[in-house]
C-alpha angles and dihedrals in degrees: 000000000000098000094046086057089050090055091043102053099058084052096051092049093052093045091057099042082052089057095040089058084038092063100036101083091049102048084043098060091028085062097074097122127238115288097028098095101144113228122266114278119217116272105231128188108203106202110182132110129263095245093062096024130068101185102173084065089055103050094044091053087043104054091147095075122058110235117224132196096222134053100217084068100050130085093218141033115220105193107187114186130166139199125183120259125236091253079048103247116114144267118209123203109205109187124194118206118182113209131163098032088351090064117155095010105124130159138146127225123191134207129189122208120193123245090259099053115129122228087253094056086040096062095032085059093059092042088057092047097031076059103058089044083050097048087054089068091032099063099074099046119084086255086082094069081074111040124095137207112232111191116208118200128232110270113242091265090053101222136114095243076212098055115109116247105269112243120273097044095285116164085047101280104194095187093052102220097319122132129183134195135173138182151190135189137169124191114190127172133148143141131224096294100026143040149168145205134188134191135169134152136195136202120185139181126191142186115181122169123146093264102044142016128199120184135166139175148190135189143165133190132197116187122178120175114188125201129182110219120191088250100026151008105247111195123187118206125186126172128182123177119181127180112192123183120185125171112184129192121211112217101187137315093319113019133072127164125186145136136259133198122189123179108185139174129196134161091213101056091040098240127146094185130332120196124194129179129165143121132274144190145190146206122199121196095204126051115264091246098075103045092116087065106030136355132184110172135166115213128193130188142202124184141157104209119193114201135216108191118199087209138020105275132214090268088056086249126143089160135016141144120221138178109236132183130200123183123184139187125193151181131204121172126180114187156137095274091037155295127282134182122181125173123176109181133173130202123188130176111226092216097065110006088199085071100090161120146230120192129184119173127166138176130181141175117192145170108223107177129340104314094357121116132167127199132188131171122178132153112182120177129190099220116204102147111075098138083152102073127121115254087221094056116228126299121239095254083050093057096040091052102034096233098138131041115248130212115258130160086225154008134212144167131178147173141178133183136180129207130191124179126178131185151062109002100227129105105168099107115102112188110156091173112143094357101153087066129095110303086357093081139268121026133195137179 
């Protein structure tokens, strides 16, 4: 018996030291004397995406408001969405919805961060901003008793770094309006019988005022993928360039007309070189102004299209020149239950109308009921208009390493997802302790 004992006291020891951490924390917080009971803070539903949003950082600035994971427990709805700038900076829409005794206050603030803002500056201007919304409701709640204003003068030049360039060039804008950007990238990997390698590059201009727009773009892409076979080394090798220009004209609240030119190349798609020109023009149902929030536009498109096969198609064709038109119609809805996004688009060629194609494609997001969400994505097409295929068809090696386009009467691709979460309905601990471990975050061996 005595071993065993032996054995048996350390356990017991740890065991107990275990319990004793265990119940800290809880006699600690329970101890707050009678009569100290803290007022209570405003119950507040961030809805924004991780890309734009840091909201660890958030919580852990505004520490004077509980943050809840569902919005049928806030009271209030904070909706934070986000669309690039024509000097390609962005423009964040932060929208603040009462609910529970804040029924029926709603309002939007917007913030505009510079091209060269750093994430950090990016999520420090909607703080800023997420913070002023926030005080409104605050202030009638017995939080306010312990907030305080803080004034910060002009700085000598007198201007918010932040602000967005008034219109007509004011603050001495050199560029005019223009603004440039290039990139590069390379992704290699492989293994000892096979590898892959990956380059492509990018170069932009854009010109955006609230009369005109010019953009234009251009873009290239080498791919190589080895593989050692037991008799021979096979590599597969695709390239694709495309320029596009566009300069669009608005014409009020809800119409805009332009024109667009795009020259491409690509192994894949057997094109030499492809060049289409034409005009374009748009209707939008709702005004311009809200399309953070919801946008319903009609789009129709002219354009004459001249074609430089690598190799003879199905039609007998190594060059031709056809008029094609594209019209397309979309949704896109951002909003307290959701988000939602539906196109439905046709091309035709006029030289044979039985040359189209139909296009549907949806996503939504959407909060069904407390810590149910559902999300679906699909995009299906009925393809008729393949004029670019290879009269020989495409070889075996071709089809098993896509390096050639087949023929098919349609596409589709398609995903869902449910998520249910249950428990408590804060969110306002931050703790990024060991997060690279396993369901704490990355991983690497």
């Amino acid at each position: 018996m005595a071993p065993l004992y032996g054995r048996l006291v350390p356990i017991s020891a740890c065991l107990g030291a275990c319990a004793l951490i265990l119940l800290i924390p809880t006699a600690v917080h329970g101890d707050t004397g009678a009569g100290s009971e803290p007022p209570e803070p405003l119950r507040v539903f961030l809805d924004c995406p991780s890309f734009i949003c840091d909201s660890d950082f958030f919580q852990t600035e505004v520490m004077w408001v509980d943050w809840v994971r569902n919005r049928q427990d806030a009271d209030v709805h904070v909706l934070v969405t986000s669309q690039t700038t024509g000097g390609g900076g962005r423009l964040f829409d932060i929208s603040f919805e009462g609910r529970s005794d804040f029924a029926g206050e709603r309002f939007t603030l917007t913030r505009h961060t510079q091209t060269d803002a750093s994430p950090d500056d990016r999520r420090r201007a909607i703080l800023h901003t997420l913070t002023l919304g926030l005080v409104r409701y605050a202030s009638e709640t017995p939080v306010a008793e312990r907030l305080r204003v803080r004034f910060e003068p002009e700085s000598s030049a007198g201007e918010d770094p932040d602000a967005a360039p008034a219109p007509g060039g004011a603050r001495g804008d050199p560029w005019n309006f223009w603004v440039f950007s290039t990139s590069a990238r390379a992704f290699l990997n492989g293994e000892s019988q096979a590898g892959a390698q990956n380059y492509n590059g990018s170069l932009s201009a854009t010109r955006t005022t609230e009369e005109w727009k010019f953009r234009f773009n251009g873009n290239g892409s080498y791919g190589e993928n080895r593989f050692e076979l037991p008799d021979r080394t096979v590599r597969s090798i695709t390239r694709s360039y495309t320029g596009t220009g566009m300069v669009v004209r608005s014409l009020g609240d809800r119409w805009s007309t332009g024109m667009r030119v795009r020259a491409r190349k690509s192994t894949f798609q057997n094109y030499d070189l492809v060049v289409e020109a034409g005009p374009a023009g748009e209707f939008s149902f709702f005004p311009y102004s809200e399309s953070t929030r919801r946008a319903l536009t009609a789009e129709y498109a002219l354009h004459l299209a001249h074609f430089d096969y690598t190799e003879e198609t199905l039609f007998d064709q190594l060059q031709e020149t056809r008029w094609e038109q594209n019209a397309r119609v979309s949704l896109n809805l951002n909003q307290p239950w959701g988000s939602a996004n539906t196109t439905a688009s046709f091309s035709q060629f006029l030289h044979d109308t039985s040359q189209n194609r139909i296009s549907f494609s949806t996503g939504l997001n959407a909060r069904l009921f407390r810590g149910f969400s559902l999300n679906v994505n699909g995009v299906y097409s009925v393809v008729r208009n393949q004029l670019n295929l290879p009269k020989r068809g495409a070889s075996e090696e071709e089809v098993l390493l896509r390096r050639r386009q087949l023929s098919t009467n349609y596409q589709y691709f398609t995903s869902f997802g449910i998520t249910y979460s249950f428990g408590s309905i804060y969110s306002q601990i931050v703790n990024p302790r060991m997060d690279s471990w396993p369901g704490g975050g990355s991983f690497f061996f």
